[in-house]
C-alpha positions as semicolon CSV with decimal commas, in nm:
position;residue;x (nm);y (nm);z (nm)
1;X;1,245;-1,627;1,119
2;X;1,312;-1,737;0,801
3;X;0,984;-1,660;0,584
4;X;1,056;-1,868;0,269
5;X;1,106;-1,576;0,042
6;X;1,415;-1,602;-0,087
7;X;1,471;-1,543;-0,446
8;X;1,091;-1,512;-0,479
9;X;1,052;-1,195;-0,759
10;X;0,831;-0,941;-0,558
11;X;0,665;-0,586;-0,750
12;X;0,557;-0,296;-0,530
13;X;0,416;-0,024;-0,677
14;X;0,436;0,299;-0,549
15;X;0,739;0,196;-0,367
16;X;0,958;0,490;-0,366
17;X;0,877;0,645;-0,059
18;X;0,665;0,524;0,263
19;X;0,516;0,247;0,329
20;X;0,611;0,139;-0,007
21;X;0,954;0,156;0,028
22;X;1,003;0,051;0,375
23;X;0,814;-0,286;0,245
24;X;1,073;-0,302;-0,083
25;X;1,342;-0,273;0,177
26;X;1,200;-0,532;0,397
27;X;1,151;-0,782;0,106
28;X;1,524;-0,733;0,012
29;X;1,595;-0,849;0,387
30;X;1,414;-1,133;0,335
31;X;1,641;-1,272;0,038
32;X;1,385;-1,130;-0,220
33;X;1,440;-0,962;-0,539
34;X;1,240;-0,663;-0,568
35;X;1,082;-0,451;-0,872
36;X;1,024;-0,109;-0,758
37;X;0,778;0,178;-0,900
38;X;0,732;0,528;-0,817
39;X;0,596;0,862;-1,045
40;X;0,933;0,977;-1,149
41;X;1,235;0,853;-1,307
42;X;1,444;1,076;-1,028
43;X;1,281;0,916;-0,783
44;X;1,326;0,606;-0,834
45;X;1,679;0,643;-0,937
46;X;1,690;0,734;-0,602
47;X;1,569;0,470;-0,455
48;X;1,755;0,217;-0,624
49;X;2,056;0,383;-0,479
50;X;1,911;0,362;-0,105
51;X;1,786;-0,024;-0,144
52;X;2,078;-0,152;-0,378
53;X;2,295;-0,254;-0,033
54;X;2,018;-0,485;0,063
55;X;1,971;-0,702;-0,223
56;X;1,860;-0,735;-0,599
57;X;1,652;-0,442;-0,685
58;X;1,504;-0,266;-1,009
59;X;1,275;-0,026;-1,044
60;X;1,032;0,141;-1,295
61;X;0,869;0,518;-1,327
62;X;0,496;0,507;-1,448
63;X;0,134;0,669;-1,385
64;X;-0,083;0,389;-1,365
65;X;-0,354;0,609;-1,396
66;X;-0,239;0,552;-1,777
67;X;-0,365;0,190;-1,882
68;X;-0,086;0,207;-2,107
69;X;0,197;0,306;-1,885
70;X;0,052;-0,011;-1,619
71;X;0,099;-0,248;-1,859
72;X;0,403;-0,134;-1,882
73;X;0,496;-0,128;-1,549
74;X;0,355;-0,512;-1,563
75;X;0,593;-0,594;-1,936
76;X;0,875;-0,442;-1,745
77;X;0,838;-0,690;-1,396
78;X;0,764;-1,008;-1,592
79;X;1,064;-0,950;-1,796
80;X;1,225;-1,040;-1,500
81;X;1,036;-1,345;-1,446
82;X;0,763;-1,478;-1,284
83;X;0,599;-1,215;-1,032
84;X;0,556;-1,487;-0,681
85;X;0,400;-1,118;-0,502
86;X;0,233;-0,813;-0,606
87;X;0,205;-0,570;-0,380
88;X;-0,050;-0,310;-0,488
89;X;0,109;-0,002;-0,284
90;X;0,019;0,331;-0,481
91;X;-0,220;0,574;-0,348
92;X;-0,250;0,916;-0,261
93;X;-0,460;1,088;0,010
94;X;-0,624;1,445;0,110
95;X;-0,813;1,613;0,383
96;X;-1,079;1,786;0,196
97;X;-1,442;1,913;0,255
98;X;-1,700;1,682;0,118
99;X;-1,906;1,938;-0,017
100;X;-1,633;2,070;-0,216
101;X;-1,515;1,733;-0,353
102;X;-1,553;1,799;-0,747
103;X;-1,643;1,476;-0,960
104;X;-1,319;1,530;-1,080
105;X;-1,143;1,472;-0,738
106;X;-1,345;1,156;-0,697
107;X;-1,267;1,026;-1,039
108;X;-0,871;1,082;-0,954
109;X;-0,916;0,893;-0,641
110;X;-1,104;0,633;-0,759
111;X;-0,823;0,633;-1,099
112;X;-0,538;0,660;-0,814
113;X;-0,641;0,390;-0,536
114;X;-0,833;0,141;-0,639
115;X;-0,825;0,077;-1,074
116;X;-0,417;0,091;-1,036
117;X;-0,411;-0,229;-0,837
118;X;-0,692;-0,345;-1,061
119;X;-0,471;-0,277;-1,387
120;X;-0,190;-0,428;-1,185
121;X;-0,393;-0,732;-1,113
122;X;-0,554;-0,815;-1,439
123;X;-0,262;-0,877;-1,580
124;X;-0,055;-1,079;-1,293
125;X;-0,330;-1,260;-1,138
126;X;-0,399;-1,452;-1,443
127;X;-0,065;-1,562;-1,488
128;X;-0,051;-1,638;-1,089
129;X;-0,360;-1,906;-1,187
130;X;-0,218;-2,031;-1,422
131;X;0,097;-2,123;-1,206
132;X;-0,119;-2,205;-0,952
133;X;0,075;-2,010;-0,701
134;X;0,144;-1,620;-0,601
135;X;0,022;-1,365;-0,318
136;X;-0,128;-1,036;-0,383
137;X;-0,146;-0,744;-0,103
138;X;-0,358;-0,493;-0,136
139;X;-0,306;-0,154;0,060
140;X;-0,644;-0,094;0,245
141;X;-0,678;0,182;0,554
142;X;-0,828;0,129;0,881
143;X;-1,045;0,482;0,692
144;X;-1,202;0,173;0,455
145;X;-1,385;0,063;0,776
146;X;-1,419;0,359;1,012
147;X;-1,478;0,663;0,703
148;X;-1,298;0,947;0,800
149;X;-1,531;1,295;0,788
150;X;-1,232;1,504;0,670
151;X;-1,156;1,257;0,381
152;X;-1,490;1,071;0,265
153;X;-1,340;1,048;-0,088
154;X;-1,027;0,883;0,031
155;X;-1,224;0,642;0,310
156;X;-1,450;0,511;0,020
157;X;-1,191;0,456;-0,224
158;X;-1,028;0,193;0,074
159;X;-1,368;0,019;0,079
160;X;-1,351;-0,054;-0,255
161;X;-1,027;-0,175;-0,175
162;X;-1,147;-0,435;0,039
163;X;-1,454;-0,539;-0,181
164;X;-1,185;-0,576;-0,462
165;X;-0,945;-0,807;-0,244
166;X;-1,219;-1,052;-0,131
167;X;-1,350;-1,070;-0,498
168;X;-1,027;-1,161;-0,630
169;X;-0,961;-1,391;-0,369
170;X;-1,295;-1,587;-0,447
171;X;-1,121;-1,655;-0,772
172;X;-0,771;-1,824;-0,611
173;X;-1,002;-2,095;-0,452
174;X;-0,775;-2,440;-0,418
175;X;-0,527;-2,301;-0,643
176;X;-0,234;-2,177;-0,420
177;X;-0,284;-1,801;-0,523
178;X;-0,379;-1,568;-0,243
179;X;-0,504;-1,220;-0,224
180;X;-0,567;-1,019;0,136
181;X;-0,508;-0,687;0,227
182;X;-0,365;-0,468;0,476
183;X;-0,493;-0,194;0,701
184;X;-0,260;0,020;0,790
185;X;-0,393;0,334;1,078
186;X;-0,227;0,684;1,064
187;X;0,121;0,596;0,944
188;X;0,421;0,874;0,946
189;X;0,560;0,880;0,592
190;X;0,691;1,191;0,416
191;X;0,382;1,278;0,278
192;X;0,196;1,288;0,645
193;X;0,504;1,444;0,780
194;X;0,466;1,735;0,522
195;X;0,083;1,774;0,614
196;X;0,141;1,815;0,990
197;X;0,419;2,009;0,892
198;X;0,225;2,246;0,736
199;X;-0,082;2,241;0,977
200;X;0,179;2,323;1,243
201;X;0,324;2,629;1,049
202;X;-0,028;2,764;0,973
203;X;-0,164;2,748;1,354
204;X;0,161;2,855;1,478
205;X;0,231;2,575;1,699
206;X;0,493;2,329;1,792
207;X;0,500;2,050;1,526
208;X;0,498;1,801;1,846
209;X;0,160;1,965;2,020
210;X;-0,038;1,906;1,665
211;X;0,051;1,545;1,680
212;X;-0,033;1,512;2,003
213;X;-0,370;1,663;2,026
214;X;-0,457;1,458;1,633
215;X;-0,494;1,136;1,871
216;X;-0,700;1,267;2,129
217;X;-0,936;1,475;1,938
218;X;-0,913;1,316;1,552
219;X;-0,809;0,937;1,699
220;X;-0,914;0,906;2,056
221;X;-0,974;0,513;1,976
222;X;-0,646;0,445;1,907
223;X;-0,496;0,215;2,149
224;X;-0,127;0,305;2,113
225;X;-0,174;0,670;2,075
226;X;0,102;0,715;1,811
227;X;0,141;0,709;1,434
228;X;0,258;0,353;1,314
229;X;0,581;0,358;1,145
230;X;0,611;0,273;0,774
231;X;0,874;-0,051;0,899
232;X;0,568;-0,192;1,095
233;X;0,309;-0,176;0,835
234;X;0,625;-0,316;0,590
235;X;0,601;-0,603;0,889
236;X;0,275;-0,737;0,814
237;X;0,231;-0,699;0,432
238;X;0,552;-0,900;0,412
239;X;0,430;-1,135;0,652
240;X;0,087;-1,160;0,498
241;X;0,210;-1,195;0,150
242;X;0,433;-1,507;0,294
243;X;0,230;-1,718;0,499
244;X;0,037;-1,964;0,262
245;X;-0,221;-2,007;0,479
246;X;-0,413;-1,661;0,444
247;X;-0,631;-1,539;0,188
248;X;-0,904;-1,357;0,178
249;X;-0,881;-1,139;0,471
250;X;-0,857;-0,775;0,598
251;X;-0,536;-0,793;0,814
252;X;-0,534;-0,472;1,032
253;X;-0,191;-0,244;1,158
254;X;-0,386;0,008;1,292
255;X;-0,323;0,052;1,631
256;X;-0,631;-0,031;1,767
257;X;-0,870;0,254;1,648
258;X;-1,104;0,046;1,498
259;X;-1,312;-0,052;1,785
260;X;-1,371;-0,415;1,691
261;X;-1,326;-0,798;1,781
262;X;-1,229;-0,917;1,441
């Protein structure tokens, strides 16, 4: 299916690893020319080297915890050109007690997931109106509508997320700018693989028995009883960002935990 996105200029932040860069790659597929971001300049040397034989691809390091270092990130992509999709990708996560959550940890999250794709978005939405066309993605969790115990600080930083996509989207009205976001469920990236990977070594079990028992005692809703996989989630926020037609919504990849009709 041919999506329309060729030669469209496409930024993803966050976008050297996971989700992130399973969505860079996809974009590439699609005839795309892709900005990529991550933390590090090593790391996103790195993947430059692993996208380059799919298409046109640059990348940037930045914190965008650091106004400064976002606009940057923003300077560097419209130097390029015209952004036609921002995908705001960066995040970070953590199973921690609530009761031991510091205002420190929740001012890092809040910095982390949701004022990034804010910084991101004040300065590329307004030149997306002024266009009159462009698609923003923001990276939600199915934990922004079913709060996860073990991670309160993470689940309400995804709410926000949501809140923040359907605000901005109020503002695209009749203008050919769109902004939805996407749910992804438990999704097995390096990060979560290093988690369980630890959580195995420090029960002393089989790395295969911990994932097993997460979805029938942490996610006994889920429908497909698996993690998601990074290319899937890639799947709809490419699809989402393309189809002209959407804005405004919550678009779930979540395997059916939330227990929900819409």
């Amino acid at each position: 299916m041919d999506l329309g996105l060729k030669d469209k200029l496409v930024l993803v932040t966050g976008s050297a690893s996971g989700i992130g860069k399973a969505t860079a790659k996809m974009f590439l597929q699609e005839g795309a020319k892709v900005i990529i971001h991550g933390l590090t300049e090593n790391e996103v040397g790195s993947c430059i080297k692993d996208l380059s034989p799919f298409g046109d691809v640059v990348g940037r390091a930045g914190d965008l915890t650091d106004p400064d270092q976002a606009i940057d990130l923003c300077n560097f992509a419209q130097s390029h050109g015209d952004i036609d999709i921002l995908v705001n990708n960066v995040g970070i996560f953590s199973v921690k007690a609530f009761e031991d959550l510091t205002d420190a940890d929740w001012m890092l999250y809040f910095d982390v997931n949701v004022l990034s794709a804010v910084r991101m978005s004040r300065v590329i939405l307004p030149a997306m109106l002024k266009r009159g066309s462009g698609s923003i993605v923001n990276l939600a969790s199915e934990a922004g509508v079913k709060p996860l115990p073990q991670m309160i600080h993470y689940s309400v930083t995804k709410t926000a997320i949501l809140g923040l996509t359907r605000g901005m989207a109020e503002l695209t009205k009749g203008t050919g700018v769109r902004v939805n976001s996407v749910l992804p469920g438990p999704t097995w990236t390096e990060g979560v693989e290093a988690y369980f990977d630890g959580l195995a070594a420090q029960k002393g079990a089989p790395l295969a028995d911990i994932i097993e028992n997460y979805f029938k005692t942490d996610e006994p809703t889920s429908l497909i009883q698996r993690f998601v996989q990074a290319q899937e989630v890639a799947q709809t926020i490419v699809t989402v960002a393309a189809n002209k037609a959407m804005n405004g919504g919550a678009h779930k990849v979540e395997g059916g935990i939330v227990r929900n009709i819409l």
